[in-house]
C-alpha positions in Angstrom: 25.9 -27.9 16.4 22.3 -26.8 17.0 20.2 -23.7 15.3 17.1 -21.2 16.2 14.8 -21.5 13.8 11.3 -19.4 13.4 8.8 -21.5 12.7 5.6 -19.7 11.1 3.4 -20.5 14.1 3.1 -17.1 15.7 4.1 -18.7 18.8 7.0 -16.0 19.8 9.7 -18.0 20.5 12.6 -19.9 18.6 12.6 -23.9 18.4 16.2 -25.8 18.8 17.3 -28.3 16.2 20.1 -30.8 16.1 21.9 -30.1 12.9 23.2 -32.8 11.0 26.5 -33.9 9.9 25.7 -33.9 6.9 24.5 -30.4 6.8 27.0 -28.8 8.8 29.1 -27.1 6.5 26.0 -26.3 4.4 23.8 -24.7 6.7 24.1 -20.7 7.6 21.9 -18.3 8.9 18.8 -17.1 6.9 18.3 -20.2 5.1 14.8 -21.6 5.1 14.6 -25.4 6.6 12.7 -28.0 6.9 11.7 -29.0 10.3 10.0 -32.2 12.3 7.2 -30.4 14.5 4.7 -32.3 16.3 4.1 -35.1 13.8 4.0 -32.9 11.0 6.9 -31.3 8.8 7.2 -27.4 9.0 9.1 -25.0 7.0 11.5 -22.3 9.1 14.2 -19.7 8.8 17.5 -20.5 10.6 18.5 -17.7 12.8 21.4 -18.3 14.8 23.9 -21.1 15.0 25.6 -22.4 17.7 25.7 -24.8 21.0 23.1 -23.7 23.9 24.0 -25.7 26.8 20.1 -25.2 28.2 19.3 -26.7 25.1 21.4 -30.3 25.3 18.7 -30.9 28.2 16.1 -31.4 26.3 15.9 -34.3 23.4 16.2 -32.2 20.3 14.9 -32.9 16.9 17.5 -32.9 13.4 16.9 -30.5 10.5 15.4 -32.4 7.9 17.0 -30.6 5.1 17.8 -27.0 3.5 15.1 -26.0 0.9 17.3 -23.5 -0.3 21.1 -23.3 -0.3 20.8 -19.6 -0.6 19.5 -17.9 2.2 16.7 -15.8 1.9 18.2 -13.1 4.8 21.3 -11.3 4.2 22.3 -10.5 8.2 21.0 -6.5 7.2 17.7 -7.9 6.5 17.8 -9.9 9.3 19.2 -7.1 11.5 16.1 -5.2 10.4 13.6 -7.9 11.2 15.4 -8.3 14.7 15.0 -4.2 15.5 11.1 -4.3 14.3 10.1 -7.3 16.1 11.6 -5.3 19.4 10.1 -2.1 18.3 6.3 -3.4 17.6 6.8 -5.7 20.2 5.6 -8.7 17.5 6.4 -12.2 17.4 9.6 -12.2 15.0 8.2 -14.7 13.1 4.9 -12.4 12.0 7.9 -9.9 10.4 9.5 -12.7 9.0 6.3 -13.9 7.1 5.5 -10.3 6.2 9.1 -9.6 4.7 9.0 -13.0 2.3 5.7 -13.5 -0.1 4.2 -16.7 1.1 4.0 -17.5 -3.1 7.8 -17.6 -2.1 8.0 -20.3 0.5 5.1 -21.9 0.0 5.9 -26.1 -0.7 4.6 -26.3 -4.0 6.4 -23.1 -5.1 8.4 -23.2 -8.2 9.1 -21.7 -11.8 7.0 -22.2 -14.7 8.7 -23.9 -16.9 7.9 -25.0 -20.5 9.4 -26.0 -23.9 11.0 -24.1 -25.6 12.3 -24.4 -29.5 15.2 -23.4 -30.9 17.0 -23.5 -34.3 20.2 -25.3 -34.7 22.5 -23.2 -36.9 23.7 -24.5 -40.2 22.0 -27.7 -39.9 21.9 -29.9 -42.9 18.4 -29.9 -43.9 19.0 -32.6 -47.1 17.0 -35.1 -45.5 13.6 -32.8 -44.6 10.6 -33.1 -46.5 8.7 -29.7 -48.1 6.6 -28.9 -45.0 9.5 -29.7 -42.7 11.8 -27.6 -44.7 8.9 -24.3 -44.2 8.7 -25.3 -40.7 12.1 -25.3 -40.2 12.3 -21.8 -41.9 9.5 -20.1 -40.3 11.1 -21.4 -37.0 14.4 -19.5 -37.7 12.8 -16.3 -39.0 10.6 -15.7 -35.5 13.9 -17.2 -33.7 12.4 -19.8 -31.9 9.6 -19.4 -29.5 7.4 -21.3 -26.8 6.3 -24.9 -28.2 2.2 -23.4 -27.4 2.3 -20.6 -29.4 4.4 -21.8 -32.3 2.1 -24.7 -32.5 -0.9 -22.3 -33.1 0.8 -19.6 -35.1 2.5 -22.4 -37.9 -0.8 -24.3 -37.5 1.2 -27.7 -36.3 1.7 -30.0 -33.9 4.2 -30.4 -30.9 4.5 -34.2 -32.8 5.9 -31.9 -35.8 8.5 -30.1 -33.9 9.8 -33.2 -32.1 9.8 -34.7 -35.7 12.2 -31.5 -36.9 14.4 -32.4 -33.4 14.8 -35.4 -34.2 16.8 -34.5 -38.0 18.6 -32.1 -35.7 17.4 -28.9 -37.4 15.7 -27.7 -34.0 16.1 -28.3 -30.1 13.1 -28.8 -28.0 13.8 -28.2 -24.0 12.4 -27.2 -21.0 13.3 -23.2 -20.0 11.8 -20.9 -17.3 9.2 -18.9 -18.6 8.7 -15.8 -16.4 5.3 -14.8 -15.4 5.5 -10.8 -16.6 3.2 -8.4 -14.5 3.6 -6.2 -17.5 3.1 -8.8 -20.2 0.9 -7.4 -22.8 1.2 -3.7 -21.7 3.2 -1.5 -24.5 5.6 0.5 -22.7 7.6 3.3 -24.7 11.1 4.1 -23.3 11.9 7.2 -22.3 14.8 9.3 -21.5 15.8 11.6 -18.8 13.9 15.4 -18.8 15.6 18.7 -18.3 15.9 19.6 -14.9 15.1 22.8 -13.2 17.7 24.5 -11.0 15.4 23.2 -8.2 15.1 19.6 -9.1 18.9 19.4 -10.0 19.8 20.9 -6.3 17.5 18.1 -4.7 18.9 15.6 -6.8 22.5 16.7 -5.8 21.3 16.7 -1.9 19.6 13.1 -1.9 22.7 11.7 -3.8 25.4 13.1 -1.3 23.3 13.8 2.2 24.0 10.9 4.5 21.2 11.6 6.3 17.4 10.7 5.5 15.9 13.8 3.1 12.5 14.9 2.9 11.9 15.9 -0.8 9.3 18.8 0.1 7.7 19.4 -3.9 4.2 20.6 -4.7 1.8 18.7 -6.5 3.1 18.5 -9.8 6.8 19.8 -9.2 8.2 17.1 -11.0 9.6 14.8 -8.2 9.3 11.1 -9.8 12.2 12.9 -12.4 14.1 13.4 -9.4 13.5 10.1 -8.2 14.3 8.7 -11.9 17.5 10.4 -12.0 18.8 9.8 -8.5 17.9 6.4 -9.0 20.0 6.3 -12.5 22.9 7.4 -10.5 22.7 4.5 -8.1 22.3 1.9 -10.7 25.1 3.6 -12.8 27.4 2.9 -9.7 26.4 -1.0 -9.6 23.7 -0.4 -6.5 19.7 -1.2 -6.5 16.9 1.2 -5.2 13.1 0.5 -4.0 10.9 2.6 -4.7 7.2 2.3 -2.2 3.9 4.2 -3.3 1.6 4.0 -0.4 -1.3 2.3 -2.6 -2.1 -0.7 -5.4 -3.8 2.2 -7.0 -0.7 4.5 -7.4 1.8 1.0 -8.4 0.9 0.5 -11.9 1.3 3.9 -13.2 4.5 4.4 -11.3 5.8 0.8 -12.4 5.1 2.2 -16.1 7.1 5.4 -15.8 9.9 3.6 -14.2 10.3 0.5 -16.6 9.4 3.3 -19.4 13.0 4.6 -18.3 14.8 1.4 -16.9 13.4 -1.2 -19.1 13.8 -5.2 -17.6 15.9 -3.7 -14.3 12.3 -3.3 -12.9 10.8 -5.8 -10.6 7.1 -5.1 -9.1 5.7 -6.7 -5.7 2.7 -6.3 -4.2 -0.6 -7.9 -3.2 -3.3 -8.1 -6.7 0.0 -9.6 -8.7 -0.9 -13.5 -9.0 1.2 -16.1 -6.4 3.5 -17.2 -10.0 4.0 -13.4 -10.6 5.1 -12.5 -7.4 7.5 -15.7 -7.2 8.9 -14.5 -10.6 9.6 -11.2 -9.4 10.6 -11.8 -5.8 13.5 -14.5 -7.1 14.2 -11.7 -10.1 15.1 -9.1 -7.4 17.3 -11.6 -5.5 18.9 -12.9 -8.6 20.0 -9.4 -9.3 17.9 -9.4 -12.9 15.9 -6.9 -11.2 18.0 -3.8 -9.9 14.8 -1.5 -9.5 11.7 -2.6 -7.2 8.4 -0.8 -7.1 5.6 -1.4 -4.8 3.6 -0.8 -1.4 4.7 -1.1 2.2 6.2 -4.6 2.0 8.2 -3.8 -0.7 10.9 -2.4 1.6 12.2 -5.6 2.3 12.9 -6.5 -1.3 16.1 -8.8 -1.5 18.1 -6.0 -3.2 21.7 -6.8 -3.1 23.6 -3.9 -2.4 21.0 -1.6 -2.3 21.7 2.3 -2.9 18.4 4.5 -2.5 15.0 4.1 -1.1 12.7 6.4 -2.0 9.3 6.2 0.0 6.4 8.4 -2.4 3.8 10.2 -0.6 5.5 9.6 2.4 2.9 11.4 4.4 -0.1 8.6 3.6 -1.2 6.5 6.8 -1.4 3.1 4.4 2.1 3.1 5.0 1.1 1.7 8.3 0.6 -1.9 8.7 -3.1 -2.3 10.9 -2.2 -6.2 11.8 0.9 -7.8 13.2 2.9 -6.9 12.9 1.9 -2.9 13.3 5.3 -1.5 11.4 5.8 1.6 9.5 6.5 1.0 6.2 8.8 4.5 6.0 9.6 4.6 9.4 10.8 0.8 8.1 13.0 2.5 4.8 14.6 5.0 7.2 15.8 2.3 9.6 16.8 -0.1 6.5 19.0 2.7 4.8 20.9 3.1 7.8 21.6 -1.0 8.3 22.6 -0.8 4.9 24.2 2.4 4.2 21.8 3.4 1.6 20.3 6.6 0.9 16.8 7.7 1.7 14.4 10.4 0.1 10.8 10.8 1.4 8.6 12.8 -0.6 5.5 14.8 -0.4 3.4 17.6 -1.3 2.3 17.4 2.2 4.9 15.9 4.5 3.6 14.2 7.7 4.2 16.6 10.8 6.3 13.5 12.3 8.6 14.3 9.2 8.4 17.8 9.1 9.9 18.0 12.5 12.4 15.7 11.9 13.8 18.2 9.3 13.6 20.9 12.2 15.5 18.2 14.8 17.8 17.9 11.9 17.4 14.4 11.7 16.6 14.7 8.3 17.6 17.3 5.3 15.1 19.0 3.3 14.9 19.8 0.0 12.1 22.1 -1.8 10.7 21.7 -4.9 8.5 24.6 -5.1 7.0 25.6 -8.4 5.4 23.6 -10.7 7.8 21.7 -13.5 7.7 23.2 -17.2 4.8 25.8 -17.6 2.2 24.8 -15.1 0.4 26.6 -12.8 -0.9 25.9 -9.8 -4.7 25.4 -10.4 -7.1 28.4 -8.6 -8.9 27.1 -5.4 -12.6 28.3 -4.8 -14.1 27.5 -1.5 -18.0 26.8 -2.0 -19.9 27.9 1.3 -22.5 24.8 1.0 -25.0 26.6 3.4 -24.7 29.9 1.8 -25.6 27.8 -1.8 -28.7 26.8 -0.5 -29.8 29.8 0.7 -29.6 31.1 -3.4 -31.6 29.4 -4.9 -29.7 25.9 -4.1 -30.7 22.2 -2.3 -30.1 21.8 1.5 -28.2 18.7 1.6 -27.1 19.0 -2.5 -24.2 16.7 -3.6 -23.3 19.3 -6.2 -23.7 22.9 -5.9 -24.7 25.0 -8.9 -21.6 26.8 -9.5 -19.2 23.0 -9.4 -21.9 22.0 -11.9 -21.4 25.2 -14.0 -17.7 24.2 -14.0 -18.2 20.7 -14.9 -20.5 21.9 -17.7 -17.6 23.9 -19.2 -14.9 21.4 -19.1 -17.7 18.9 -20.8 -17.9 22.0 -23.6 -14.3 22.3 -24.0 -13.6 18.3 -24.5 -11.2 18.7 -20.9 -11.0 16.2 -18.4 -12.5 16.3 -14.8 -12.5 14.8 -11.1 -14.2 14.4 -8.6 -13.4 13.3 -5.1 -15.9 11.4 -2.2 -14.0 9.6 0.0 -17.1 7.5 1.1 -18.5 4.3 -1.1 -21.3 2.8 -2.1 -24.7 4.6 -2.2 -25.6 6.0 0.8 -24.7 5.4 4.6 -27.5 4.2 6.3 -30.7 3.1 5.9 -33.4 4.7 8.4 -37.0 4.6 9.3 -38.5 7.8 9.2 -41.6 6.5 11.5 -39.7 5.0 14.4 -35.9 6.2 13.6 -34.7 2.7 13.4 -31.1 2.5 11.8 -30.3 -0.9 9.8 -27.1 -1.9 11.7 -25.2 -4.6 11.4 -25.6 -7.5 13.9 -21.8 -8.4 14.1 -20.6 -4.6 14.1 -21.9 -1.3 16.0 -22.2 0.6 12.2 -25.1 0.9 10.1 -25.2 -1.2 6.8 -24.0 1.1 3.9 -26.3 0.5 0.9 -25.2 -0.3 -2.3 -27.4 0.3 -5.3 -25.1 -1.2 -8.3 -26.5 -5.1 -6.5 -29.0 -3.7 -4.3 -28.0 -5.2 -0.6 -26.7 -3.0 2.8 -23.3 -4.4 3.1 -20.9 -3.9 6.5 -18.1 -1.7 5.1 -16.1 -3.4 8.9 -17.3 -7.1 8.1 -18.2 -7.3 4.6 -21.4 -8.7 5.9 -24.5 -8.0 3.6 -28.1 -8.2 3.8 -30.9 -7.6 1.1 -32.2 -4.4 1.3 -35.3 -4.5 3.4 -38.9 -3.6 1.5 -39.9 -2.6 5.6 -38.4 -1.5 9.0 -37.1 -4.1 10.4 -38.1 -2.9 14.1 -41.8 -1.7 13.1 -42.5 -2.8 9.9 -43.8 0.6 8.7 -42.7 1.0 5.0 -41.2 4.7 5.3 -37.0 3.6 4.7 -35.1 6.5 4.0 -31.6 6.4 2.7 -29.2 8.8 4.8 -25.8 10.6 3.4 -24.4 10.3 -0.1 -21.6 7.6 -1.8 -20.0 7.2 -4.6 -22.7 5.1 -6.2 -25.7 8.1 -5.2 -23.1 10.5 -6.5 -22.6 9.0 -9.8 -26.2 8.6 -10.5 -26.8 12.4 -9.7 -24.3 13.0 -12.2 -25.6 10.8 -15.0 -28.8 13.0 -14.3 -27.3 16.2 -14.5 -25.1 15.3 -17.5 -26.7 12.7 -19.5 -24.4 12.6 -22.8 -21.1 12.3 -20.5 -18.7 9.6 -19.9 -18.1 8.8 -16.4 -15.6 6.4 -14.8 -16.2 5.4 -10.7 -13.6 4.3 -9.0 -13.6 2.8 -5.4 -13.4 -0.6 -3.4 -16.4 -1.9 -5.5 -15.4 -0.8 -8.8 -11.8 -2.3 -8.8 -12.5 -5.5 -7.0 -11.0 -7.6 -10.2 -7.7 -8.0 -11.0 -6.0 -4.9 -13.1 -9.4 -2.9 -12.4 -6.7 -0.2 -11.1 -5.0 0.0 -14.4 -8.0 -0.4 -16.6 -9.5 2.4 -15.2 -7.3 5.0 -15.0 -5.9 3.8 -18.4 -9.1 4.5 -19.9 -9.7 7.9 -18.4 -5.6 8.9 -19.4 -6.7 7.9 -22.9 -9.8 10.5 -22.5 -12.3 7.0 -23.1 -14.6 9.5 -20.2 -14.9 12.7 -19.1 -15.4 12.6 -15.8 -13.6 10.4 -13.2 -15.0 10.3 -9.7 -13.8 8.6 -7.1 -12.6 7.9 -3.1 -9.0 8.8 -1.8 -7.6 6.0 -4.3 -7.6 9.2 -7.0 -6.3 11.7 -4.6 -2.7 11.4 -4.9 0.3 10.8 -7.4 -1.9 10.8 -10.9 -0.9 12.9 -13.4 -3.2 13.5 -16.1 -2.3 17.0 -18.1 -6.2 17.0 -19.6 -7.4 17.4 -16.0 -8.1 20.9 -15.7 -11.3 20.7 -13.5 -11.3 19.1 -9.5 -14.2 19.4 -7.7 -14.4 18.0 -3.6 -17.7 17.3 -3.0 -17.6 17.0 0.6 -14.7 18.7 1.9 -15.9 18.3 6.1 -16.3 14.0 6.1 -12.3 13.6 7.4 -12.7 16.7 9.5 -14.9 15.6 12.0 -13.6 12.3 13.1 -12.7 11.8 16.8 -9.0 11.4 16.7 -6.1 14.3 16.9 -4.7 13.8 13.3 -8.2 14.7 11.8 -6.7 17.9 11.1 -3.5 16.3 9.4 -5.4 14.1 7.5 -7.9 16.6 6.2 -5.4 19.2 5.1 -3.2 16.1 3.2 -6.5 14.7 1.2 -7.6 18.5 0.1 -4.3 19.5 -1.2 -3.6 16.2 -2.7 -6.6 15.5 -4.6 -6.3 19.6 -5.9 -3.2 19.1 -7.4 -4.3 16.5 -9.9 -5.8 20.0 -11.4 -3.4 22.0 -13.6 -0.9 19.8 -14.7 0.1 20.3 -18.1 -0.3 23.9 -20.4 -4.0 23.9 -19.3 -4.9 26.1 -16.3 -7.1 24.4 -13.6 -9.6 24.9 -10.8 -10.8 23.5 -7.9 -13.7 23.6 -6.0 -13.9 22.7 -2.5 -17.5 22.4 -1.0 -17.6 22.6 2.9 -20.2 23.8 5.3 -17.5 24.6 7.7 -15.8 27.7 5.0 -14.3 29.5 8.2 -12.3 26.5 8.9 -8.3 26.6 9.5 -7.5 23.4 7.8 -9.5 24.1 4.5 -9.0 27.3 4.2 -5.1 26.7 4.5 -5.3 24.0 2.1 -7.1 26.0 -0.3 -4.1 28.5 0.0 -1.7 25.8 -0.1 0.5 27.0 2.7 1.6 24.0 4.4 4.4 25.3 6.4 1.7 27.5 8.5 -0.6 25.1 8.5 2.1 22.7 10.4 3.5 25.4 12.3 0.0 25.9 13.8 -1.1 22.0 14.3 2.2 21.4 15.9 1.1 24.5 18.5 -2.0 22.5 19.1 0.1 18.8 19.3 2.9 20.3 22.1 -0.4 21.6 24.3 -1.6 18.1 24.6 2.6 16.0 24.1 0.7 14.4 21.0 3.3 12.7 18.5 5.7 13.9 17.1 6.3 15.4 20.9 6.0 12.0 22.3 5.2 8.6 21.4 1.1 7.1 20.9 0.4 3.6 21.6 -2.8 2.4 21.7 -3.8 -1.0 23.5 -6.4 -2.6 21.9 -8.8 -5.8 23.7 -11.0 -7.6 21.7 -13.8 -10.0 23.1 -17.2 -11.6 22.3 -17.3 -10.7 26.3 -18.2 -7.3 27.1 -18.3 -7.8 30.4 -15.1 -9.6 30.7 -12.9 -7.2 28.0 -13.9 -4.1 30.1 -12.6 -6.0 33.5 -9.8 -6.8 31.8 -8.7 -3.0 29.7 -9.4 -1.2 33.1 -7.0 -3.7 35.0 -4.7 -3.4 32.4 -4.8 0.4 32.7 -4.5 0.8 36.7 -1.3 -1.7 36.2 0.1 0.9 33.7 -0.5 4.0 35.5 1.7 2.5 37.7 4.9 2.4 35.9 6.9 5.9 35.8 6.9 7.4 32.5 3.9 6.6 31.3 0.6 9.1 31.0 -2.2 6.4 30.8 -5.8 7.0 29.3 -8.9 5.8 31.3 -9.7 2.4 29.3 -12.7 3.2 27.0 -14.7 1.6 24.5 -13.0 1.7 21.0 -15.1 4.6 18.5 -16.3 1.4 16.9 -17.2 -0.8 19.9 -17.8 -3.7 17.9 -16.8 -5.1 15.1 -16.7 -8.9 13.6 -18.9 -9.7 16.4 -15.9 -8.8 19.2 -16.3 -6.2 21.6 -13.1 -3.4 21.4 -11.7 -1.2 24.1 -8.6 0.5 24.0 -6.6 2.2 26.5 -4.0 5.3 25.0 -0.2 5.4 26.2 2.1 8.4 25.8 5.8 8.3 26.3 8.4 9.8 25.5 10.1 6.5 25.0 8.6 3.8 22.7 11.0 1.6 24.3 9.6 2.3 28.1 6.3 1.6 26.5 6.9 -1.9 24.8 9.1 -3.1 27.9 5.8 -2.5 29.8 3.4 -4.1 27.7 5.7 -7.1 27.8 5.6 -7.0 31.5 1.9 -6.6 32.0 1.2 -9.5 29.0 3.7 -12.0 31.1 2.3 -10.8 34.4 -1.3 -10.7 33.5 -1.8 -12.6 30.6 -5.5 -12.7 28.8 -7.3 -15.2 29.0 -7.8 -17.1 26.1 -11.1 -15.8 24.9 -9.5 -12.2 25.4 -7.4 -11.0 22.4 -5.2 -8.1 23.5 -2.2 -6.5 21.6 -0.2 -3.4 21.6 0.2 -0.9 18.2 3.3 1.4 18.9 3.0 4.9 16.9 -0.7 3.9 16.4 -2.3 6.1 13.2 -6.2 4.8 13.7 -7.4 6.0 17.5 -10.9 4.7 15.7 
């Protein structure tokens, strides 16, 4: 008997082994092996058993041995790892390593195990001395414990406790001690909420459509109770649910409400949990200890035996799109997993993606609205701040805060309520440019100017993560006239700290929650009203909930707007109405102040109204005109090079080739909107279709036909989200 197994070489093929007798009637499909390759041993997932004649003519290598009896693949999961491997047109082992935590295979991966002590019951205790008799008593009252921390907390020895073994009043033995993402964190259980005739009719749909359903609620409708309830259902019935947020920001606070309400059944996975927690909770989930599984995009391939519900939150959010191989959809993923496994799915949004929204109108999927505010809130009162129109009275061209958003912040500081502040760009300001010669500081590796960062004073490459000191002179002339262009988070926390001396602000971005928990620490501080103020980049614009909030303020409301790619509009419309629903929440009314220079725009001005449905209804005019998605399918190819020369050659061959093949409308191959980055040249060339299919079974064709040369990296992102 031979088997396919994927070895983790990103290679794109299956490798042949001889199985064993030995290991005959133990081997099955989805285990993970250990392989002889080349002279070394590798680790692989068996994929397919059976005899290939083609392959007796080769001299084929024996399995070394089964690492794990139980495979890590049920045939659904494998299924699904088939269908996206076809779809992205990846190497199947890339989906492989991205559906299994490499703290999971890993060789040295293993429990944490440590002694444990436990009292014997009715155990003669005749023969212990005084301090062996307290020890013995303290040991029952706390019911045992970990040999560590009952040596510190009875102020003895491990010696002493082997001692009490030994007279048989206690057992010393090695157990599995899990490593607890939410060790230390006090959780209070809670139990379900009233719904309103809303919420109960979407929870009735989700639990009895068989088809996907797009839970359509406003900010602050109250869907993560629908979610909570449906999900009760499931488990009540013996099945398991995932739930995916689209960001580490968003995980702990939704892993708190959910183990709040389902106590140990919850399981968390995702990237900033440390390589023994994630083993923990990854063997947890396929153990069946854990019924419930939060986290990010990878979390949809949790090993959740007999899974019922997948819920995707925020389902609009492009994180949900993976940028490297291989380029899947994280809810495009849940949809396709829920039908393998006869589950249910529920997306949700305030602000659906258009792809979903016209799903709904396809009926592919089922909607259900959620659309008032749960309990007495109100949804907060938008005002749009004409920027221009503020400097002209009396304001700054250029200002980071107008005067009426600092009036506003100036009551909430009076009242004792809570504010936030949204600038999706970090660090202090963009560039750095000579005002004698107009020389931008750029980065040598990438064709962006260094951002610069007061908090450690350097230019740092927001593409690279290259840095620099910050330069005392022009680097081109030498003139000392540096002026620092465009405002960050770090230039618009200092303005604040200016303007409002006495208040307590919190910053949160990529630089402020580079350590482990930062996420958690700083939201828990500002939930706990520890500040007044909490500004931030997109990472606070969706799914908090914080009912003191009753002021947000947008301080640049045009920065998404103006990028060179057809969902600009999408994406603009998505972070405005987001970010102004964490206003309002609770009994408190809120505002929100948008500042734009561009007041007369659609997008804003329909996302300070709120009305999404004509907002779509007139972006999805504007995508049939040009058979953008969701009219047809987007692929961008993408070449990569240290070469200029030789990528352009090769991007406007592989273009000609494609215009070609029937089906296909083909873009002139261009340089990528950032030409270079991490020292490669990029060009891309854009393919629409109405068929992903036709458009993968071409790439594959042109890569075998014309392959790249070696010093030419070239791949192919179906359903591509970043045109930049």
């Amino acid at each position: 008997m031979l088997v396919k197994v994927a070895i983790d070489l990103s290679l794109d093929r299956l490798f042949y082994y001889e199985v064993p007798a030995a290991l005959q009637k133990k081997l099955a499909i989805g285990q993970l092996l250990s392989v002889p390759f080349g002279h070394q041993q590798k680790r692989g997932f068996a994929l397919a058993l059976g005899d290939w004649p083609e392959a007796r003519a080769h001299t084929l290598k024996p399995v070394a041995e089964i690492v794990d009896a139980e495979p890590f693949f049920s045939p659904q999961l494998l299924a699904l790892v088939r269908q996206i491997a076809a779809y992205t047109a990846s190497p199947i082992e890339s989906v492989l390593r991205s559906a299994v935590p490499a703290a999971v295979i890993r060789p040295n991966a293993r429990p944490r195990e440590l002694l444990f002590v436990d009292p014997v019951p009715d155990a003669p205790c005749a023969a212990l001395t005084a301090r062996q008799q307290w020890l013995r008593d303290q040991i029952v009252r706390l019911g045992g414990g970990w040999m560590r921390p009952l040596c510190d907390e009875l102020k003895t020895t491990p010696a002493s406790l082997r001692a009490l073994a030994a007279k048989g009043v206690v057992t010393v033995a090695v157990r599995q001690k899990r490593r607890d993402p939410l060790a230390g964190r006090r959780l209070l259980p809670t139990q379900p909420l009233p719904l309103n005739p809303e919420q109960a009719a979407a929870r009735e749909r989700i639990l009895s459509s068989e088809k996907p359903v797009l839970l359509f609620g406003i900010t602050g409708s109250g869907k993560t109770e629908v979610y909570l309830q449906a999900i009760a259902a499931e488990l009540a019935a013996g099945r398991g649910a995932i739930v995916m947020v689209p960001e580490i920001a968003l995980t702990p606070q939704t892993v708190q409400r959910f183990a709040a309400r389902f106590g140990d059944r919850v399981a968390v996975l995702h990237s900033a949990l440390s390589e023994g927690e994630r083993y923990d909770e990854w063997h947890r989930i396929r153990s069946g200890a854990a019924r419930v599984v939060v986290g990010p995009r990878s979390a949809v391939f949790a090993p959740v035996a007999n899974l019922g519900l997948i819920v995707v939150d925020e389902e609009h959010d492009p994180s949900y799109k993976q940028e490297d191989l291989p380029r899947y959809n994280g809810r495009d993923v849940a949809v396709l997993r829920g039908r393998l496994e006869g589950a249910r799915v529920v997306l949700g949004s305030a602000t659906p993606s258009l792809e979903s929204w016209s799903n709904v109108a396809k009926g592919k999927y089922v909607l259900a609205e959620l659309p008032r505010r749960a309990g007495a809130a109100l949804l907060p009162r938008v005002v749009l701040v004409d920027m221009n129109e503020d400097a002209q009275t009396g304001g700054v061209r250029g200002a980071i805060y107008s005067a009426r958003l600092l009036d506003a912040i100036r009551l909430r500081l009076d009242r004792g309520e809570q504010t936030i502040l949204f600038l999706n760009r970090r660090g202090y300001s963009r560039s750095v440019e000579c005002t004698a010669c107009g020389h931008v500081v750029g980065c040598p590796d990438c064709s962006l100017p260094y951002t610069y960062h007061q908090a450690d004073d350097c230019c740092r490459c927001h593409i690279c993560g290259g840095w620099i000191p910050t330069p005392s002179a022009c680097p081109a002339c030498g003139a000392r006239a540096l002026a620092y262009r465009g405002v960050g988070t770090q230039r618009a926390e200092a303005a604040l700290k200016k303007c409002f001396p006495a208040a307590r602000i919190l910053r949160m971005d990529a630089d402020s929650t580079s350590r482990r928990h930062s996420h958690d620490d700083i939201l828990g501080a500002f939930r706990r009203h520890e500040a007044d103020i909490l500004l931030g980049t997109q990472m606070i614009a969706k799914g908090l909930d914080f009912p003191n909030v009753t002021l947000v303020g947008v301080l640049n409301a045009d920065s998404s707007l103006n990028q060179p790619d057809f969902r600009a509009a999408e994406r603009t419309y998505q972070l405005l109405a987001q970010v102004a629903g964490r206003a309002g929440r609770a009994e408190l009314p809120g505002e929100v102040y948008i500042q734009t220079y561009d007041p007369a725009s659609g997008t804003i001005r329909a996302a300070a109204r709120g009305s999404f449905a004509a907002f779509a209804e007139e972006e999805l005019k504007v995508r049939a005109s040009f058979g953008y998605p969701p009219y047809r399918h987007l692929a961008v190819i993408g070449l990569r090079s240290k070469d200029l020369r030789r990528v352009g050659d090769w991007a406007r061959m592989y273009a000609a080739s494609l215009r070609k093949v029937a089906g296909l409308e083909v873009s002139e191959a261009m340089p990528s909107v950032i030409e270079k980055a991490e020292g490669e040249y990029r060009w891309q060339i854009v393919v629409l279709s109405k068929s992903a299919a036709q458009i993968v079974k071409a790439w594959r064709w042109l890569a075998e036909v014309r392959p790249p040369p070696k010093e030419i990296r070239a791949g192919l992102d179906v359903d591509a989200y970043d045109l930049i």
